[in-house]
Residue frames as qw, qx, qy, qz and C-alpha x, y, z in Angstrom:
[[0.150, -0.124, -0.482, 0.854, 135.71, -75.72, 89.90],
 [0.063, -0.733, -0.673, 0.074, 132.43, -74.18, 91.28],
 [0.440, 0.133, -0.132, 0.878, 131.67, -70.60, 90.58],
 [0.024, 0.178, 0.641, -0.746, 130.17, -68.30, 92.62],
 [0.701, 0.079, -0.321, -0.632, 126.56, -68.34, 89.90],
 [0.760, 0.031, 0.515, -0.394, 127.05, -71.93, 90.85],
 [0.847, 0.490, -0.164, -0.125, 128.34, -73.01, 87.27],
 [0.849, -0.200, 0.311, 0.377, 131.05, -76.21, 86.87],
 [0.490, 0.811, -0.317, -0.039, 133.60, -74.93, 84.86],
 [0.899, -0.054, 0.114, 0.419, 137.59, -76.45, 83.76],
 [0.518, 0.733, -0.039, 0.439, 140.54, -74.28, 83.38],
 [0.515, 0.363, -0.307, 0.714, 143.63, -73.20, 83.87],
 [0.232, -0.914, -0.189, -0.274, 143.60, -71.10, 87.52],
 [0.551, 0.297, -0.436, 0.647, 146.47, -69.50, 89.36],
 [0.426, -0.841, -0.257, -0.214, 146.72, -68.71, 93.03],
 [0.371, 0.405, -0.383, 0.743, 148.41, -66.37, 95.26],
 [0.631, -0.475, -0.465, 0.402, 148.50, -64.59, 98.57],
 [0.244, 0.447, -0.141, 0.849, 148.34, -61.03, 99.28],
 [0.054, -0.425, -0.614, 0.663, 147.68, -58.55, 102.15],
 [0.100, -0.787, -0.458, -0.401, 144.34, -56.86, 102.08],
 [0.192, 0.146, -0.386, 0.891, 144.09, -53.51, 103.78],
 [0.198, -0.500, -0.626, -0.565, 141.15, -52.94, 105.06],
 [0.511, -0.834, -0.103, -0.184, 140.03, -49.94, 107.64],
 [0.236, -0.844, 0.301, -0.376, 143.57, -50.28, 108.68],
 [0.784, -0.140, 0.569, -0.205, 143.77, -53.92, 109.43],
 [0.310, 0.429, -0.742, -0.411, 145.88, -56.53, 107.04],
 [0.835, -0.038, 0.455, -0.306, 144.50, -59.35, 106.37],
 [0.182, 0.435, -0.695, -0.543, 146.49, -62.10, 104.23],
 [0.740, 0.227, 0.384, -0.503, 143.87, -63.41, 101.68],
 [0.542, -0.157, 0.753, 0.337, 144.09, -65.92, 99.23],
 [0.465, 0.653, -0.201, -0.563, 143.04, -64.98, 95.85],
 [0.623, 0.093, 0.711, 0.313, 142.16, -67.63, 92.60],
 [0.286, 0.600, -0.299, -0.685, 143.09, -65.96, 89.49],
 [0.716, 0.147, 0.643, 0.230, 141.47, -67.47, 86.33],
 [0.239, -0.367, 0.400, 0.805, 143.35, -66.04, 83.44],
 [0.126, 0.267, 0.838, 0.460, 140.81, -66.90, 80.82],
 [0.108, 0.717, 0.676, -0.135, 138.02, -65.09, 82.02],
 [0.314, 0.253, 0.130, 0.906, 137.03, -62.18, 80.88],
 [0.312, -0.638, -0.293, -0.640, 135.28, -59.11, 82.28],
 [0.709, -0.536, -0.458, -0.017, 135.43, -60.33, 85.70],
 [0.146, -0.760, 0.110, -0.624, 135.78, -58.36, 88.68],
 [0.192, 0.213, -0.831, 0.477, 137.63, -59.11, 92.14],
 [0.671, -0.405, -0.299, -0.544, 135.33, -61.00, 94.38],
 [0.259, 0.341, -0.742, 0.516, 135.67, -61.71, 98.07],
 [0.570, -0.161, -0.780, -0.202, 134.10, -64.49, 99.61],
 [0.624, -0.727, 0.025, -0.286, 133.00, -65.41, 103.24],
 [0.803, -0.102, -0.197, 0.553, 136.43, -66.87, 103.73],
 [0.174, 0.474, -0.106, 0.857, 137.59, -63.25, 103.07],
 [0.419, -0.625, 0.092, -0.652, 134.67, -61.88, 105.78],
 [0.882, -0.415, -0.192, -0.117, 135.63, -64.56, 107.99],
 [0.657, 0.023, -0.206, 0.725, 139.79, -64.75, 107.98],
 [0.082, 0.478, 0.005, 0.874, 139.04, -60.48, 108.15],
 [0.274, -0.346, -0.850, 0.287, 136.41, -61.03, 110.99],
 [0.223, 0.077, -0.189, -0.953, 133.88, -58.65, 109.18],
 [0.229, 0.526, 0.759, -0.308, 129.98, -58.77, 110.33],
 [0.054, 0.155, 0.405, 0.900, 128.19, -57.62, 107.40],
 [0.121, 0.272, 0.696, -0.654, 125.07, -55.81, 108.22],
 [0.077, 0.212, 0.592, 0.774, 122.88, -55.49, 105.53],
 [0.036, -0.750, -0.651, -0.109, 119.64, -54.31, 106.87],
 [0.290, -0.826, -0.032, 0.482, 121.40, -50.81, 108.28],
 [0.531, 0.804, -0.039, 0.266, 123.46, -50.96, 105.21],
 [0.142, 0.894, -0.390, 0.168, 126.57, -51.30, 106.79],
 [0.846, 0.108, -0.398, 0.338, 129.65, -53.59, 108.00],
 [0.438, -0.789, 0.335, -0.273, 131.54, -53.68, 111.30],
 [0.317, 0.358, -0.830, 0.289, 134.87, -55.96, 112.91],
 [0.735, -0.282, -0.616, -0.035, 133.31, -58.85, 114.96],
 [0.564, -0.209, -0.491, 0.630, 135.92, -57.67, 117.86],
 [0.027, -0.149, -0.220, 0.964, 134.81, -53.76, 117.69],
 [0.171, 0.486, 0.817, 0.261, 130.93, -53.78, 117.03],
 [0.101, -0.768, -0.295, 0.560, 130.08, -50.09, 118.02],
 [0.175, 0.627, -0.391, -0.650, 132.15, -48.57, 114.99],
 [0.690, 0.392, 0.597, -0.117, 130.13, -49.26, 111.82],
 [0.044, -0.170, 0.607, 0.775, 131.53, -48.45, 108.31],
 [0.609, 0.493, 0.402, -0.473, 128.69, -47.88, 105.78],
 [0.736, 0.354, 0.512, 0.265, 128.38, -49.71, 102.48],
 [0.189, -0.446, 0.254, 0.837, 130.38, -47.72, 100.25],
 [0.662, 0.648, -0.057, -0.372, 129.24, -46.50, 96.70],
 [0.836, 0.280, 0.186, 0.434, 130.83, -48.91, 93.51],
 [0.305, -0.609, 0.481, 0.551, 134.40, -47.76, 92.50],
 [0.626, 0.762, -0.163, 0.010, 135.27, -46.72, 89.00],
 [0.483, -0.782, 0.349, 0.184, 138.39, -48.83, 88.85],
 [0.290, 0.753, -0.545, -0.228, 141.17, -48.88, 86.41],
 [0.981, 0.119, -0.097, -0.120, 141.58, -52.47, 84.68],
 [0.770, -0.477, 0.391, 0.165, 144.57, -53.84, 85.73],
 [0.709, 0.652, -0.184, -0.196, 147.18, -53.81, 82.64],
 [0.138, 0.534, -0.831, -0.070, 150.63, -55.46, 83.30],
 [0.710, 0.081, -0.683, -0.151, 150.48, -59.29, 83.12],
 [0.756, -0.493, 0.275, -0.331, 150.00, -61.33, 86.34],
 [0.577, 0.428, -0.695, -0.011, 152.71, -64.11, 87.00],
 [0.913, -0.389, -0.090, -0.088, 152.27, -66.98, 89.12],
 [0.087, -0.689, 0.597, -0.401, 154.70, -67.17, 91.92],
 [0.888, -0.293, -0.337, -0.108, 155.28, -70.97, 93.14],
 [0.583, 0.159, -0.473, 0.640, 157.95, -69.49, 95.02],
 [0.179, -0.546, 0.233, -0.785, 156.26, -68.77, 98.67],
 [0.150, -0.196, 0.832, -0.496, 155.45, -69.77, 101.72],
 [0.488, -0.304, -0.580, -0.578, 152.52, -72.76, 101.22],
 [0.682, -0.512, -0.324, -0.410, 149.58, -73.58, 103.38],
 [0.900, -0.415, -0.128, 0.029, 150.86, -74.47, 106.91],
 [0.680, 0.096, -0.243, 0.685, 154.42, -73.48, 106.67],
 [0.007, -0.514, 0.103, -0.852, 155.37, -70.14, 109.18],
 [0.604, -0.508, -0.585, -0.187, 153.26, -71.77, 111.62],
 [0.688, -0.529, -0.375, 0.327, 155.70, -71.61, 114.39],
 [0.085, 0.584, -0.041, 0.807, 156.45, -67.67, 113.77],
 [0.454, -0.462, -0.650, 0.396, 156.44, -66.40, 117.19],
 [0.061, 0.026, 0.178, -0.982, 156.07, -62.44, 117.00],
 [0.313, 0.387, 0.518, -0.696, 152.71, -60.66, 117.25],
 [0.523, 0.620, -0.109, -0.575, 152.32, -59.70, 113.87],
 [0.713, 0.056, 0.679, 0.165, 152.58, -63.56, 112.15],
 [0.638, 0.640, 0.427, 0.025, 151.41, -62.27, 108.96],
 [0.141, 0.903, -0.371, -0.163, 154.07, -59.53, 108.46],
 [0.051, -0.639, 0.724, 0.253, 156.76, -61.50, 108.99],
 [0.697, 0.180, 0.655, 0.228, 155.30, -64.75, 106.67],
 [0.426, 0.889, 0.169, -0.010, 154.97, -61.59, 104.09],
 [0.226, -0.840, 0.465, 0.163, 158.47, -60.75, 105.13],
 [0.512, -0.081, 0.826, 0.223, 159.73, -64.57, 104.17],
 [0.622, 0.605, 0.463, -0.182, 157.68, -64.30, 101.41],
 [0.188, 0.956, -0.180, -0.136, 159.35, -61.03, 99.64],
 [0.531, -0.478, 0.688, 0.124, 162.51, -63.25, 100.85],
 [0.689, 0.322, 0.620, 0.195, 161.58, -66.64, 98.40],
 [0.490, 0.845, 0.215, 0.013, 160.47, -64.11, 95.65],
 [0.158, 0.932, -0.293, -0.144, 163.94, -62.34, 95.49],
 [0.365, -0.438, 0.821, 0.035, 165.75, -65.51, 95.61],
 [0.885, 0.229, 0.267, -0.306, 163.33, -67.52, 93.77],
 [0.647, 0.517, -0.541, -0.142, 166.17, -68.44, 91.33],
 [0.115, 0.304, -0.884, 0.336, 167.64, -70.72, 94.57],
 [0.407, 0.120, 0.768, -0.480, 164.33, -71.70, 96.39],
 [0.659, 0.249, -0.340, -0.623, 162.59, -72.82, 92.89],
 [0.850, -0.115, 0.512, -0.043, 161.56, -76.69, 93.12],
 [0.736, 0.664, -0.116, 0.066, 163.48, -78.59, 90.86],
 [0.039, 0.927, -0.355, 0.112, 167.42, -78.24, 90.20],
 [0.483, 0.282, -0.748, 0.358, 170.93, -79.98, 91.22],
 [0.776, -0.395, -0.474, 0.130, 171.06, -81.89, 94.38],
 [0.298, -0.897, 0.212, -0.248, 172.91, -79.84, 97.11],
 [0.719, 0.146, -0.490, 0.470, 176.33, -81.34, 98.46],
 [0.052, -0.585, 0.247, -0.771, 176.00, -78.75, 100.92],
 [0.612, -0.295, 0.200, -0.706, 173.54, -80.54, 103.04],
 [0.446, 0.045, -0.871, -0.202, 172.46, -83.87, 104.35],
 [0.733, -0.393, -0.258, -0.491, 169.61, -85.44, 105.51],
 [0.254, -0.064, -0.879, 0.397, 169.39, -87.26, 109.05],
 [0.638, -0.527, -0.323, -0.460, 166.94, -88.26, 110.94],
 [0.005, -0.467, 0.723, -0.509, 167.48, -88.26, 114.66],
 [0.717, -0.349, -0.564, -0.212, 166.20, -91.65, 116.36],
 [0.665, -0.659, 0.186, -0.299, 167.55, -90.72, 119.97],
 [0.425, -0.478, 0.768, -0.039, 169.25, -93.62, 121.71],
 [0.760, -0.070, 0.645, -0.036, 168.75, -95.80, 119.68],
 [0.214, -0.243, 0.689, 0.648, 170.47, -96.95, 116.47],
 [0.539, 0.258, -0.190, -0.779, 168.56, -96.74, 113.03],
 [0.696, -0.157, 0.700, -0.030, 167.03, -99.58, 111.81],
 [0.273, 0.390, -0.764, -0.435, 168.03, -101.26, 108.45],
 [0.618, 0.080, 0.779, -0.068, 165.58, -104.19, 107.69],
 [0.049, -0.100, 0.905, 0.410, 166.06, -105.60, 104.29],
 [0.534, 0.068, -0.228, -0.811, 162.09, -105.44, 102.28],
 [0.566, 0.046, 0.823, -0.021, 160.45, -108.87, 102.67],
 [0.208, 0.134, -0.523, -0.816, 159.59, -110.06, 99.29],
 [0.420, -0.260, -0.780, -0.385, 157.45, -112.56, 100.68],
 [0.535, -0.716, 0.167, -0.417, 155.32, -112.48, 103.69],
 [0.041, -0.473, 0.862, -0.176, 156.93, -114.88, 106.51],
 [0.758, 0.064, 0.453, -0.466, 153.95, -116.95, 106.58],
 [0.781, 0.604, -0.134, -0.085, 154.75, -117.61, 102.87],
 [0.073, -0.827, 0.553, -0.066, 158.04, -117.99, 103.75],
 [0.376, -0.318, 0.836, -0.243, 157.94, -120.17, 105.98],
 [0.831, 0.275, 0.373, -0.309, 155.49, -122.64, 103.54],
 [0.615, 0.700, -0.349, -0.102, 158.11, -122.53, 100.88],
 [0.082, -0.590, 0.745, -0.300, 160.77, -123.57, 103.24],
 [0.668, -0.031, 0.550, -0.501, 158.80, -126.12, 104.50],
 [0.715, 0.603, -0.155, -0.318, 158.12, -127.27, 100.38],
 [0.371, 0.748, -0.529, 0.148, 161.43, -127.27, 99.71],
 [0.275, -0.379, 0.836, -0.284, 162.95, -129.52, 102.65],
 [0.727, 0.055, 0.633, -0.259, 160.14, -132.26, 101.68],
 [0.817, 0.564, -0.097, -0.066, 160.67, -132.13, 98.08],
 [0.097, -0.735, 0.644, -0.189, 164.74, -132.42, 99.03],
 [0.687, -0.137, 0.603, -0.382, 163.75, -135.28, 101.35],
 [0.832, 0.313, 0.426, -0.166, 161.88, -137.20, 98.87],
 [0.613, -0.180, 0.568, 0.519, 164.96, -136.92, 96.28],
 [0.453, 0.784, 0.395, 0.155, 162.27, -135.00, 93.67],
 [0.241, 0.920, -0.032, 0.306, 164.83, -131.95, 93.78],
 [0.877, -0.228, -0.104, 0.411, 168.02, -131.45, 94.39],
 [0.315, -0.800, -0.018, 0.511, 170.72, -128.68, 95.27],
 [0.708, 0.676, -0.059, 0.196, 172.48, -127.49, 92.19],
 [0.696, 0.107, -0.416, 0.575, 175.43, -126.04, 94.43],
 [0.428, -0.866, -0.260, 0.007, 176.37, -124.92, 97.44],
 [0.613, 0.483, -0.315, 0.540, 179.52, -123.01, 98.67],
 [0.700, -0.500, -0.433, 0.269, 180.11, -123.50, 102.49],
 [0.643, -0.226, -0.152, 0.716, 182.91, -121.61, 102.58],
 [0.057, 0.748, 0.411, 0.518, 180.99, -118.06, 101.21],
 [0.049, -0.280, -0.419, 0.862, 181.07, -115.27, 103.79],
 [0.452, 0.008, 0.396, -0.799, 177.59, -114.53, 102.27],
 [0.563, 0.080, 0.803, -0.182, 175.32, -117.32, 102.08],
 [0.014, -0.216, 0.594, 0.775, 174.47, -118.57, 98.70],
 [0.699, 0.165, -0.010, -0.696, 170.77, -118.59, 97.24],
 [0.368, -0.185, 0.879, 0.242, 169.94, -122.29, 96.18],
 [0.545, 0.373, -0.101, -0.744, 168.96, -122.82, 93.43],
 [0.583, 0.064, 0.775, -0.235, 166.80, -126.24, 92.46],
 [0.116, 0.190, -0.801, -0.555, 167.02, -128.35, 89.01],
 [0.806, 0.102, 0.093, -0.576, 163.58, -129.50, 87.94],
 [0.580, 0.000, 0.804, 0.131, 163.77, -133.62, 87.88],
 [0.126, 0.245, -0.747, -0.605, 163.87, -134.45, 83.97],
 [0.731, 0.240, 0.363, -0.526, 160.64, -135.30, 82.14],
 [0.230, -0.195, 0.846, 0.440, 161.14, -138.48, 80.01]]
């Protein structure tokens, strides 16, 4: 991964999803946590000032919402904040990229935060992994019309149809011959073909 100096680096990184508050206004932001580092200090990108739709102004020395440009917030002073001390645990139990999509209230983000809180208290049932369900079953609805079942080709038909083709002329010419056939099968039997004997 690239970091924001611009050095490559490898390792271990865990991400999540929380709401930011900010002025009043949630925004949910994604957030890559790399356990290894050390010293390092939350940092929020232009994805962050962009999903938040925050115009930073830096010659006035201050920062405003894209939608309300009249009210300006000034650059605060650095925060003396308290290092974080309980352990972080990755959560692969939540709603990923794209899913919630078709949430239909106003406030989308509450209630994917709402589903979210959901997974997390349940996470022992919505964990990937586990026994098959018996509960459920898959279908796929094709409409009017029936599913289809077609059998894998192993060869193309082009090939197919050259083997077939082989096979009747080597037949023909007496070089190979049926080993056995059984007419009376309900399903047809494969033939299989005795190489002529090399004296």
């Amino acid at each position: 991964m690239s970091l924001a100096d611009g050095q490559q680096t490898t390792g271990e990184a865990l991400i999540t999803q929380v709401m930011v508050e900010i002025e009043g206004r949630s925004v949910l932001t994604k957030f890559i946590i790399l356990p290894k580092a050390k010293g390092n200090r939350t940092l929020l990108g232009t994805d962050f000032l962009s999903s938040a739709g925050l115009v930073l102004d830096v010659k006035n020395t201050c920062w405003y919402f894209w939608d309300n440009p009249t009210h300006k917030y000034p650059f605060g002073e650095e925060l003396d904040t308290p290092s974080i001390v309980e352990k972080m645990s990755s959560n692969t139990c939540q709603l990923r990229e794209g899913e919630g999509e078709s949430l239909t209230s106003v406030c989308v983000c509450a209630q994917k935060e709402k589903l979210n809180l959901l997974l997390e208290s349940f996470q022992n049932v919505f964990e990937p992994g586990g026994e098959a369900t018996h509960i459920l079953e898959h279908h796929i609805n094709t409409g009017n019309s029936p599913p289809i079942s077609v059998p894998p080709y192993r060869m193309s038909p082009v090939k197919k149809e050259i083997l077939r083709k082989e096979i009747e002329d080597l037949l023909e010419k007496d070089i190979i011959s049926p080993c056995c056939t059984d007419s009376k099968a309900k399903q047809p039997v494969s033939p299989v073909y005795r190489l002529p004997e090399v004296e």
